[in-house]
C-alpha positions as CSV (number, residue, x, y, z in Angstrom):
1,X,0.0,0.0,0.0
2,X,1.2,3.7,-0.6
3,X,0.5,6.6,2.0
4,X,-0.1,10.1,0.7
5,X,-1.6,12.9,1.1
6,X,-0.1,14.1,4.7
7,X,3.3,14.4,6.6
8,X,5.3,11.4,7.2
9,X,7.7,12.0,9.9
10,X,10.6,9.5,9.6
11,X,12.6,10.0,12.2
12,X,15.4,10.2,10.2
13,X,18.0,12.5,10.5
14,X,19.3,12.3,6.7
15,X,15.4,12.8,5.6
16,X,13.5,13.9,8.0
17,X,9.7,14.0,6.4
18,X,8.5,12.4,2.6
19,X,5.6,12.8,1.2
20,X,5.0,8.9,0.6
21,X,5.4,5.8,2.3
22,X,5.1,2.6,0.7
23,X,4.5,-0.8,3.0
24,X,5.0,-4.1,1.3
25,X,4.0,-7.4,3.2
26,X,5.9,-6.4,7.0
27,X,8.2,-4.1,5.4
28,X,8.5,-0.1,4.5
29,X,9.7,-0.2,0.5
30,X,11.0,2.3,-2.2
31,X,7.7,4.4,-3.0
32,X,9.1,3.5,-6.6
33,X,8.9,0.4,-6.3
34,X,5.2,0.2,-5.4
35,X,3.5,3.4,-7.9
36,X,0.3,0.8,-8.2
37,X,-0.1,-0.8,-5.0
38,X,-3.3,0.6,-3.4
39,X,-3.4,4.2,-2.1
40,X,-4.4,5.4,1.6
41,X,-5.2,9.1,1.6
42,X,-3.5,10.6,4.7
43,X,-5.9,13.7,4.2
44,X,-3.5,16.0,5.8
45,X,-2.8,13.9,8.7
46,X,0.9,12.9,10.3
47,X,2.1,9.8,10.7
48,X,5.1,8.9,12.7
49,X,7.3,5.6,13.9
50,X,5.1,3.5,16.2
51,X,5.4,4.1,19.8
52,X,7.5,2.0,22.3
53,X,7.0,2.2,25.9
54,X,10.1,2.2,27.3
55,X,9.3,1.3,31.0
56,X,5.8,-1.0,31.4
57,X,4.8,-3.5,34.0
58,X,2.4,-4.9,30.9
59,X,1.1,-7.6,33.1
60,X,0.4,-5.8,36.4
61,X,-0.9,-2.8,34.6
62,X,-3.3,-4.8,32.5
63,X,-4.8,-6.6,35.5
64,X,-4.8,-2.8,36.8
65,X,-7.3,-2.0,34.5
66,X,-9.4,-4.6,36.4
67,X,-8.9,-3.5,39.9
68,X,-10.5,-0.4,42.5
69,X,-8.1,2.2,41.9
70,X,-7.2,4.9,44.5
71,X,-5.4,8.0,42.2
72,X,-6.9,11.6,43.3
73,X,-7.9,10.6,46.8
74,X,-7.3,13.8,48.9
75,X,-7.2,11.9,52.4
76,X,-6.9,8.9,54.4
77,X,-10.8,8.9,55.0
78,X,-11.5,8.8,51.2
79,X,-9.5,6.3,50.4
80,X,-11.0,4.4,53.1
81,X,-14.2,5.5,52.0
82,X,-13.3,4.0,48.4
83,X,-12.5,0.9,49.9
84,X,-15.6,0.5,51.5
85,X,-17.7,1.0,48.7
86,X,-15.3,-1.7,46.5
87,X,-15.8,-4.7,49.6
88,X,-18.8,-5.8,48.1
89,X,-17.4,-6.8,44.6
90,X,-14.3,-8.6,46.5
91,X,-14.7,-12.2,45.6
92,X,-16.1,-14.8,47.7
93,X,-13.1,-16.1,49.7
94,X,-10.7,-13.7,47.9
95,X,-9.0,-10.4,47.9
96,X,-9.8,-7.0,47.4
97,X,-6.9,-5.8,45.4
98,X,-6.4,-2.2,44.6
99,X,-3.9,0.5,43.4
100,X,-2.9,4.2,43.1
101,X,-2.9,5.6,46.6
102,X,0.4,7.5,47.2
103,X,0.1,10.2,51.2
104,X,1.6,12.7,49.9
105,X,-0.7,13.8,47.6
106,X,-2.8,13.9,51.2
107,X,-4.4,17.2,52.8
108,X,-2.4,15.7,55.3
109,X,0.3,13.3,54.6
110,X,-0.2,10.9,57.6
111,X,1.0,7.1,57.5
112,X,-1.8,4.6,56.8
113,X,-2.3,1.4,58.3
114,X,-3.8,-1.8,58.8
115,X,-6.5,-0.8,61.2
116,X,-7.8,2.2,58.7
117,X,-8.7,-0.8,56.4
118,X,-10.3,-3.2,59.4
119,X,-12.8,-0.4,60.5
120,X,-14.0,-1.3,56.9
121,X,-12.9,-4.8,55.3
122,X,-13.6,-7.4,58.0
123,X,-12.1,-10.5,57.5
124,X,-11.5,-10.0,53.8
125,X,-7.9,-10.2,53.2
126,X,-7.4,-6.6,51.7
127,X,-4.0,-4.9,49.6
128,X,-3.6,-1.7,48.4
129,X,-0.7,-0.7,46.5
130,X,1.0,2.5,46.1
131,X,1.1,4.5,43.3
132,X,5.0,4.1,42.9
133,X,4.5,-0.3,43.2
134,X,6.9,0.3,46.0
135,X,4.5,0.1,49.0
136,X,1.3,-2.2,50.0
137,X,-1.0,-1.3,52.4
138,X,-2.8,-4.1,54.0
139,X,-5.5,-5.0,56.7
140,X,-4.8,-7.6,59.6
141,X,-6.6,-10.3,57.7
142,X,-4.4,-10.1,54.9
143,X,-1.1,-9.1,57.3
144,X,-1.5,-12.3,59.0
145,X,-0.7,-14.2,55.7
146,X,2.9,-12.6,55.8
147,X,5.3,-15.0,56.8
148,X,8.5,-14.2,59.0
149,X,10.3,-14.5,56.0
150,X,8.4,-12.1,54.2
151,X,8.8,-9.1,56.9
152,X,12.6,-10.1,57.4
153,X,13.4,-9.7,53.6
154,X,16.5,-8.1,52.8
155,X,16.0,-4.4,51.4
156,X,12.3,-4.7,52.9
157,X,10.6,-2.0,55.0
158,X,8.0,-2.8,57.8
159,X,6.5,0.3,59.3
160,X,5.5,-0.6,63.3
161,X,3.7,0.7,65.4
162,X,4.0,2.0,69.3
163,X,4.3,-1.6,70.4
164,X,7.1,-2.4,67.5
165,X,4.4,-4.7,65.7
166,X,3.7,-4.0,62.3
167,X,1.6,-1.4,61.3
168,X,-0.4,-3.0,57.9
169,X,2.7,-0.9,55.3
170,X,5.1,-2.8,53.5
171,X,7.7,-1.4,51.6
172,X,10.3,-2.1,48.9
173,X,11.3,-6.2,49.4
174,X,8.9,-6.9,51.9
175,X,6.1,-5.6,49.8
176,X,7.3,-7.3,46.6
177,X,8.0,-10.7,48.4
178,X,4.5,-10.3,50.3
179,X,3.0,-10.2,46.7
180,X,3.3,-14.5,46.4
181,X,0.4,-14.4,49.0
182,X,-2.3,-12.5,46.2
183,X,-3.2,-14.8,43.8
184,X,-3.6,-13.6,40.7
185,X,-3.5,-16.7,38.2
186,X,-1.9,-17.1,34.7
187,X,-5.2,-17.5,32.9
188,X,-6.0,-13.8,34.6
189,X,-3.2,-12.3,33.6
190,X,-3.1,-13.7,30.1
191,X,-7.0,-12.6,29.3
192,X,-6.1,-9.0,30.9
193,X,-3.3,-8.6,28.8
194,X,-4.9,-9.6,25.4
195,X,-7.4,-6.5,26.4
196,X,-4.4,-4.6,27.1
197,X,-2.9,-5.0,23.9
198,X,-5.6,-3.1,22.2
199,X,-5.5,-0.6,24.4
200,X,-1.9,0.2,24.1
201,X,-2.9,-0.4,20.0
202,X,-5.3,2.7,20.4
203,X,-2.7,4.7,21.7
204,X,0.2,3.9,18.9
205,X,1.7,1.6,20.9
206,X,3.7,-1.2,18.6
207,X,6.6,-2.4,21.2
208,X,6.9,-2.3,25.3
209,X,10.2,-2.7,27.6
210,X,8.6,-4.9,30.3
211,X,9.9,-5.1,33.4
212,X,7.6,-8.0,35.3
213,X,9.8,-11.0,34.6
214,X,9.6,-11.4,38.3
215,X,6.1,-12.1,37.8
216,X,6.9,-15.0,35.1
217,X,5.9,-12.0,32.5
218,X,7.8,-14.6,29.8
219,X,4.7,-17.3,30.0
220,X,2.4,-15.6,29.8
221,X,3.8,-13.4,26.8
222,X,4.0,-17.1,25.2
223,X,0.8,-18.1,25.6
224,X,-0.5,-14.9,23.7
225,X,2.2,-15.6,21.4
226,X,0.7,-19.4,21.0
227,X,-2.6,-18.4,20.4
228,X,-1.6,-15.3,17.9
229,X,-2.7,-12.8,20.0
230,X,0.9,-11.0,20.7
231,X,0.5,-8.2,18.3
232,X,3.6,-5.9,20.3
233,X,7.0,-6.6,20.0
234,X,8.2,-6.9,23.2
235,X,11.9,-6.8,24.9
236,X,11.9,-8.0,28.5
237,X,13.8,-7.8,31.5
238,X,14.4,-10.5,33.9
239,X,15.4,-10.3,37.3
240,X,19.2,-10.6,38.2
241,X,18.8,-13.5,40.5
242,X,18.0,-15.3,37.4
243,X,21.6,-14.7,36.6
244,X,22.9,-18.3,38.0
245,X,20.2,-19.9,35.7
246,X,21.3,-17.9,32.7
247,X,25.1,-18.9,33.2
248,X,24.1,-22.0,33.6
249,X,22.4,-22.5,30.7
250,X,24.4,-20.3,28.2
251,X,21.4,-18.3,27.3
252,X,22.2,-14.9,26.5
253,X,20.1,-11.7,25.5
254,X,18.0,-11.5,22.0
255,X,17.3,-15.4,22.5
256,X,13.5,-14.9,21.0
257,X,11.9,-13.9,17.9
258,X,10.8,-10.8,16.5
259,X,7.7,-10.6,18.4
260,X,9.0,-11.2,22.0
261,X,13.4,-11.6,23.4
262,X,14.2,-12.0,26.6
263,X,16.3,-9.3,26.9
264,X,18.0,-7.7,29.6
265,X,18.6,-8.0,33.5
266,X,16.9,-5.9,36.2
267,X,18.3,-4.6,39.2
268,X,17.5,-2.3,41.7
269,X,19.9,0.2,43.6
270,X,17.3,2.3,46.4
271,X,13.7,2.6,46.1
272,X,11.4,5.6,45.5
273,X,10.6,9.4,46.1
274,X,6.9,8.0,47.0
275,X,7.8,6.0,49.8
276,X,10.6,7.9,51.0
277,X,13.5,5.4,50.4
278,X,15.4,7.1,47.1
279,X,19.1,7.1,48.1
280,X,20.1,10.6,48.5
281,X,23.4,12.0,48.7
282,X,22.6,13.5,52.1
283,X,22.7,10.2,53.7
284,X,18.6,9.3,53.5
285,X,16.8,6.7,51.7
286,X,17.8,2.8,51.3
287,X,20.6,1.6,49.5
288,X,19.6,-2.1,47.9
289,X,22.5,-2.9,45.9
290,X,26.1,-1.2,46.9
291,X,28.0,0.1,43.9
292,X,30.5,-2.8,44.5
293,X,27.5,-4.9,44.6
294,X,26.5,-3.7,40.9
295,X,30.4,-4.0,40.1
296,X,30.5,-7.5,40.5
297,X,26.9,-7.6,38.8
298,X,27.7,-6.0,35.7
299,X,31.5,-7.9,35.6
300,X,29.0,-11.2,35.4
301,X,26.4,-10.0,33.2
302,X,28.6,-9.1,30.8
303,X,30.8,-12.4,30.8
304,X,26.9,-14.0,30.2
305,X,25.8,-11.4,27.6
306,X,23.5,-9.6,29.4
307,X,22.5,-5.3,29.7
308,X,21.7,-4.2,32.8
309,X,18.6,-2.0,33.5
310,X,19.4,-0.7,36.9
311,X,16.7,1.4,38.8
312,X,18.0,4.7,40.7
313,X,16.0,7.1,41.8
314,X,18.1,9.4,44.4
315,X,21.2,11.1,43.6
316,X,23.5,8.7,45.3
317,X,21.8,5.5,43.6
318,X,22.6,7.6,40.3
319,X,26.2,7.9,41.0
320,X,26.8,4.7,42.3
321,X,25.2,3.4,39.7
322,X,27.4,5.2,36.8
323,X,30.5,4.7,39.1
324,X,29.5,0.9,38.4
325,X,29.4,0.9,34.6
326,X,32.7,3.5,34.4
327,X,34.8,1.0,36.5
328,X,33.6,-2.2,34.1
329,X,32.9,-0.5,31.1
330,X,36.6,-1.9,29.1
331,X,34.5,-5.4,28.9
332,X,30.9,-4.1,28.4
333,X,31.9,-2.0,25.6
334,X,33.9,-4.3,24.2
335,X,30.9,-6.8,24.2
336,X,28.2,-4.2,23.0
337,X,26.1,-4.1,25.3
338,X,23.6,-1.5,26.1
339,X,22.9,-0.6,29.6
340,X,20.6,1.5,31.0
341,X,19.4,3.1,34.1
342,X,16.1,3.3,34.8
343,X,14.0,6.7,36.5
344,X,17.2,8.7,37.0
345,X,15.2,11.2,39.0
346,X,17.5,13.2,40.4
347,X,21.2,13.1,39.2
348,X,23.3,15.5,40.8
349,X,24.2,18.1,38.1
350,X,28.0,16.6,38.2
351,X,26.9,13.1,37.1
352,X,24.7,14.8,34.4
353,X,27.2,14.7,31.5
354,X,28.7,10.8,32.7
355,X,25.6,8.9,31.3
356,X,27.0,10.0,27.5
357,X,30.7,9.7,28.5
358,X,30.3,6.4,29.9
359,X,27.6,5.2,27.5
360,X,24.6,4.6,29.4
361,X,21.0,5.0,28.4
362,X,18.9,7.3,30.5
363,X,15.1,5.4,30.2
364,X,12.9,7.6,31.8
365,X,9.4,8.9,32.4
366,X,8.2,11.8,31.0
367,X,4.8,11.6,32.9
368,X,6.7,11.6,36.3
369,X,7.9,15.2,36.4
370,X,4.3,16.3,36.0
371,X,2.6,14.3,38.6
372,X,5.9,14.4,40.9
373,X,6.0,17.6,40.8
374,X,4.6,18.9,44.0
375,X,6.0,16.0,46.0
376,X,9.6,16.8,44.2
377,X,9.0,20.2,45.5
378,X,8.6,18.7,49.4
379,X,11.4,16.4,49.4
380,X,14.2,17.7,46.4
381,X,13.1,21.5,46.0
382,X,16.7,22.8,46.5
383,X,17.8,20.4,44.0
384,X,18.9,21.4,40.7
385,X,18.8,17.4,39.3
386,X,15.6,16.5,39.4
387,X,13.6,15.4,36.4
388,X,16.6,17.3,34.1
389,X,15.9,16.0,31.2
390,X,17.1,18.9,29.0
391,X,20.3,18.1,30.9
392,X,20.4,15.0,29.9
393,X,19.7,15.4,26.0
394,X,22.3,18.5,25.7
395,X,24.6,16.5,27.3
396,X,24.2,13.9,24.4
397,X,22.6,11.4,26.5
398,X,20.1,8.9,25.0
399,X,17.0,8.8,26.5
400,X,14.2,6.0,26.0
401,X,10.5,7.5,27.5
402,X,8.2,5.0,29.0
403,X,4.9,5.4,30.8
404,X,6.2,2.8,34.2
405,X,2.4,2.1,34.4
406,X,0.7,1.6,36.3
407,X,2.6,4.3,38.2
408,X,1.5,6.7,35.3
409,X,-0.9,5.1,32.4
410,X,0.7,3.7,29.4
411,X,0.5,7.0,26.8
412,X,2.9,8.0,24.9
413,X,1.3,11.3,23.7
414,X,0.8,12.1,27.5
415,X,4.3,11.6,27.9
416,X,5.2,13.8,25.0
417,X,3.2,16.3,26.2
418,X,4.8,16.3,29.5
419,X,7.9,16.5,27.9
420,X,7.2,19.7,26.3
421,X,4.9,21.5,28.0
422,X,6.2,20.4,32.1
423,X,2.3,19.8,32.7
424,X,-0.8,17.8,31.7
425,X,-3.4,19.9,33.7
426,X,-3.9,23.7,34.0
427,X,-1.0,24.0,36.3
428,X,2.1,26.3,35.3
429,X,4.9,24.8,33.4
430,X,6.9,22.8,36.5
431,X,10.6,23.9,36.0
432,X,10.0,24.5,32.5
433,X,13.8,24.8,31.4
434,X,14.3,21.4,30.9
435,X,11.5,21.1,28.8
436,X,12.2,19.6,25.5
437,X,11.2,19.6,22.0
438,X,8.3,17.8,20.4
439,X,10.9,15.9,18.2
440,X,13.6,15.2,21.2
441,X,10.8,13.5,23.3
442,X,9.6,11.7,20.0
443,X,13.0,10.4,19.6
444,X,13.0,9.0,23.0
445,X,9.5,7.7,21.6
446,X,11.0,5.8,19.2
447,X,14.5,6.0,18.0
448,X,16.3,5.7,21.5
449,X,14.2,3.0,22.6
450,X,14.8,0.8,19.2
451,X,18.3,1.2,19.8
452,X,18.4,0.4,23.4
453,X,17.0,-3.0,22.3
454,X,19.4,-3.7,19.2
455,X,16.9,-3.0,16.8
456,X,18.0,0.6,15.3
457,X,18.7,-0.7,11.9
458,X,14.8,-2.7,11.7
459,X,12.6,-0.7,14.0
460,X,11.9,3.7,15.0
461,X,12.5,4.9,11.8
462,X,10.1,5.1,8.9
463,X,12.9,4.1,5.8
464,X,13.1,1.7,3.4
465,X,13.6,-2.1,4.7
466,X,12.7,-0.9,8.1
467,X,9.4,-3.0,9.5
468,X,6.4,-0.9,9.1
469,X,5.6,-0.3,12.2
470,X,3.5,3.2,12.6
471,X,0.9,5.6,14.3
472,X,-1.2,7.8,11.9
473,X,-1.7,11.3,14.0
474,X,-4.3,13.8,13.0
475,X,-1.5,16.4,13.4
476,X,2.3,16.6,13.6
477,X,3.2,17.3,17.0
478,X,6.6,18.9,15.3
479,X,5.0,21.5,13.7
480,X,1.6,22.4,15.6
481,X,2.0,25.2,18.7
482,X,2.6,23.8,22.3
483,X,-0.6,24.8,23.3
484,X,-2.4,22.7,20.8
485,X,0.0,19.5,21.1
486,X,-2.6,18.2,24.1
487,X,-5.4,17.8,21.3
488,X,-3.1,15.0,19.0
489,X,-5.1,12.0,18.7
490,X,-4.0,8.8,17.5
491,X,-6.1,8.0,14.3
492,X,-4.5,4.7,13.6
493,X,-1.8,2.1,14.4
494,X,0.1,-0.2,12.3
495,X,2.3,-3.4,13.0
496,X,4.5,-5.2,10.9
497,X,1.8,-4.1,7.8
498,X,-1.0,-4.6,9.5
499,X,-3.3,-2.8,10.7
500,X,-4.0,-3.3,14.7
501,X,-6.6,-0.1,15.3
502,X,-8.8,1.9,13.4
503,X,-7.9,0.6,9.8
504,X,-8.8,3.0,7.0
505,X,-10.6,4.9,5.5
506,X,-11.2,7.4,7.7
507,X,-13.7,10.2,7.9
């Protein structure tokens, strides 16, 4: 087929726009070489690589979708209040699962806790996550199910109360290993994440950067693969226990097909601005992995063929982090890989320019600085680093943008937005000079993220032998004012030639 009749962004730095695109079978082709295939009529519209999202928990936020969500409560009571009204559709001898709460965004910031939920839950086994994932909030019903093992965990948090028993919040490890105990099953997770899929279709989504291998993300990405229902390419992380395993076997990164690769290893180094744990270089937070730890890490990884996507948040986590890959990068380099860190919140403005020096990917979160923003302000407002992502990108960093739903929801075009504007709401621009461009945050959109996962000379460019993988816009966000860059809708999404949403003609 041949498109005309609108803008075709390429993403290409030698040609940035054409005014045709030709798709043969999976593949973009010479317009030349296809003058009488069958025309679509762009009528004016802009069509642009398909999106990736760089940073997704596809699984968890897919089951999301399905659960009582708690984003926009004001105060303890409403939340509670939410609760209560969601008990009755808690399954018969189940849980009541929800997501989304996060006390600072409180009237007033206090620390919930287990008997908040028993005034309203009874004996139903009740978890509440926090909007950062790194926090659960549970009743006593559900809080008796944790196992001494489970509150012990290394890198765990157990808020207590007066008596030094726990309170009903878990953080960090202890939340994540406390997880085993809510059964969600692999038939669940599956059928969410078929629905998922065309939801991330609908908003130009055609690739995602998963990070819930710890989950077992890889089976259930196979079974949709089995049953032809995996329309997103996907590159997934694993977690870097699984490292022994990996040696073991002499499996290395790419092993896969060009629909899903295990592809890289995840590992954390403090834990979030939410919950009050991002390692900061004033001595707060919680420090998971050491930089010596990550040394040794990375000195493995890359003897197994492995890139490392290493979550830092504070300051400190971001230099130990980069201190790690300066000291070992003779071997990585030599090997190719591409490492990452993931967030980078807040990088002290002498670590800005080592991401580029070293080599290291910046895969961040647009969406963040804009919902952050006033909690930033609380905890990191004399803090030049945070959120800098015109920092980054002048320094010659490559940044990959993903939505880390369900922290934020998986939108690319809301990320883009945030990128440019520095707010998705009526508020003022939030520390607007490090805003960037409409065609730097489309690049981390597209191009950074393909070539963060190997794939820069097949995938985030619209050229000639690349797949055709694409969104159809009804406007370039390049080209139309700030103001208006909100409005872009996506029109129509394309995989491998094939159209996954809204196939033409359209109106």
């Amino acid at each position: 087929m041949l498109l005309d009749g609108g803008v075709i962004r390429t993403m290409d730095q030698a040609v940035q726009t054409v005014a045709r695109l030709a798709v043969e079978g999976d593949r973009i082709v010479d317009p030349r070489a296809a003058a009488s295939s069958p025309q679509v009529d762009l009528g004016g519209r802009c069509v642009v690589p398909g999106f990736t999202d760089s940073h997704v928990h596809f699984p968890t936020w897919a089951v999301a979708q399905r659960q009582m969500r708690l984003e926009g409560c004001r105060s303890l009571d409403e939340a509670v209040s939410r609760v209560r009204s969601a008990m009755p559709s808690a399954p018969p001898g189940g849980w009541l699962v929800g997501y989304g709460w996060r006390s600072g965004d409180w009237a007033d910031p206090v620390t919930p806790t287990r008997h908040d939920l028993d005034a309203v839950t009874g004996d139903t086994p009740v978890a509440m996550w926090s909007r950062d994932d790194h926090s659960v909030w549970v009743n006593s019903a559900a809080l008796a199910m944790a196992t001494p093992a489970d509150l012990a965990a290394r890198g765990g948090v157990v808020a207590t109360d007066d008596a030094g028993e726990p309170s009903g919040l878990l953080g960090e490890e202890a939340a994540w290993v406390f997880r085993r105990h809510i059964a969600v099953t692999d038939d669940e997770y599956v059928d969410a994440m078929g629905d998922g899929i065309a939801i991330a279709h609908q908003r130009g989504v055609t690739a995602v950067h998963d990070k819930d291998g710890w989950i077992g993300a890889p089976r259930m990405w196979q079974r949709l693969h089995e049953r032809g229902r995996l329309s997103l390419r996907v590159w997934q992380s694993l977690p870097v226990e699984h490292l022994d395993n990996l040696e073991d076997l002499g499996i290395r990164s790419g092993v896969g097909d060009e629909w899903f690769r295990l592809g890289y290893l995840k590992v954390f180094m403090d834990g979030s601005l939410g919950s009050g744990t991002a390692a900061m270089l004033d001595g707060s937070g919680l420090t998971i992995t050491t930089g010596p730890e990550l040394e040794a890490i990375i000195t493995r990884a890359t003897a197994a063929g492995w890139p490392l996507a290493v979550h830092a948040i504070g300051d400190a986590a971001n230099r130990a982090a980069l201190d790690a890959f300066d000291a070992t990068a003779g071997p990585w380099r030599a090997a190719g890989l591409r490492h990452r860190i993931e967030h980078a919140q807040c990088v002290d403005p002498k670590d800005t320019g080592r991401f580029a020096a070293i080599g290291v990917a910046a895969s961040v979160q647009f969406s963040h600085a804009t919902s952050d923003r006033h909690l930033t302000d609380r905890h990191w407002g004399h803090l030049e680093g945070a959120y800098a992502y015109r920092s980054l990108v002048d320094a010659g960093t490559v940044l990959a943008n993903g939505s880390d739903a369900p922290v934020e929801e998986l939108d690319p075009l809301a990320g883009i937005v945030a990128a440019v504007r520095r707010t998705l709401d009526d508020q003022p621009p939030w520390r607007p000079a490090q805003a960037l461009t409409a065609e730097e945050a489309l690049h981390a959109s597209t191009v950074g993220p393909a070539w963060l996962s190997g794939d820069e000379r097949r995938r985030g460019r619209l050229v000639p032998g690349h797949l055709a993988d694409l969104v159809v816009l009804d406007a370039d966000p390049v080209t139309v004012s700030p103001d208006v860059l909100p409005d872009i809708t996506v029109v129509a999404t394309m995989v491998g030639g094939r159209w996954v949403h809204n196939p033409p003609p359209w109106d």
